[in-house]
C-alpha positions in Angstrom: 7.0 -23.4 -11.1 7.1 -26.8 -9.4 6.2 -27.2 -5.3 9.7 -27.5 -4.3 10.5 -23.9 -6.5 7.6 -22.3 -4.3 9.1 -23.3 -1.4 12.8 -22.5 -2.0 11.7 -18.7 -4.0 8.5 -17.8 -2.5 7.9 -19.3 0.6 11.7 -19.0 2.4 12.5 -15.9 1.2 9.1 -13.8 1.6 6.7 -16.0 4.1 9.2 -17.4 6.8 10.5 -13.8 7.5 6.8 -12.5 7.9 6.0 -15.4 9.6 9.2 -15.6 12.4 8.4 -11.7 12.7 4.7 -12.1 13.7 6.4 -14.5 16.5 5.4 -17.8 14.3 1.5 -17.7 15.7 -1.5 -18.1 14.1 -3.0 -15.3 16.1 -1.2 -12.7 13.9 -0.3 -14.2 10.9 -2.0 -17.0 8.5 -1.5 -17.5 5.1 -3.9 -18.0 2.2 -3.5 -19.4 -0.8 -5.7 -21.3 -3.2 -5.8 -24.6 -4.6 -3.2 -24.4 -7.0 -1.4 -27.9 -6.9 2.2 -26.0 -5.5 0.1 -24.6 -2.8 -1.1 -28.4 -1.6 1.1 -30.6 -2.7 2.6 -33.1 -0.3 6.0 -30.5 -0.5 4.6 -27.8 -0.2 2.5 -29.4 2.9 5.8 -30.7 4.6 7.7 -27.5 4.4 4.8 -25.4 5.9 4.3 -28.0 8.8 7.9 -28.2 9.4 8.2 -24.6 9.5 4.8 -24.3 11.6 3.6 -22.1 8.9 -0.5 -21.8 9.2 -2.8 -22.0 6.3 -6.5 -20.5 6.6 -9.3 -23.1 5.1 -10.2 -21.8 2.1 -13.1 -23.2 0.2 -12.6 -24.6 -3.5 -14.8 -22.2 -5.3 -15.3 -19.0 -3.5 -16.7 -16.2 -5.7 -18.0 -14.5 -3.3 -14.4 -14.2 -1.4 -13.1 -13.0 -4.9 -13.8 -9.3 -5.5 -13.1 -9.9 -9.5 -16.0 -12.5 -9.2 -18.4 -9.2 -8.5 -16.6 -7.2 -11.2 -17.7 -9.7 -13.9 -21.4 -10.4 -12.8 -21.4 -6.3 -12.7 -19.9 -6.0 -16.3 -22.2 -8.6 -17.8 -25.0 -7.3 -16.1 -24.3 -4.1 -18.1 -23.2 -5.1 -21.3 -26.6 -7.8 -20.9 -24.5 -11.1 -21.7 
């Protein structure tokens, strides 16, 4: 999937209608997403500004944000990896 496929099959048909039904603020609506290249790519970028579509900040390595991150360090810890 390239940025503009995003846009055009994720973002318009799923996001914008959440989005316009949350009244288009930021107070009740934000969307994350990680660093994928589709997600911040210059297209992706323009599409969200244009449609005044919010991102949160989201830092580039986050394990303790990722529940599966906890999982793992729990499975090693037990299997003693």
């Amino acid at each position: 999937m390239d940025s503009e496929q995003y846009c055009e099959e994720v973002l318009r048909p799923a996001v914008l209608p959440l989005w316009e039904e949350a009244g288009g603020s930021a107070e009740w609506f934000s969307l994350v997403e990680d660093g994928s290249k589709i997600h911040i790519s210059a297209y992706s970028r323009q599409f969200k500004l244009g449609n005044g579509i919010v991102c949160s900040d989201w830092p580039g390595y986050s394990p303790d944000l990722n529940p599966i991150e906890n999982v793992w360090r729990t499975l090693k810890r037990r299997l003693k990896i």
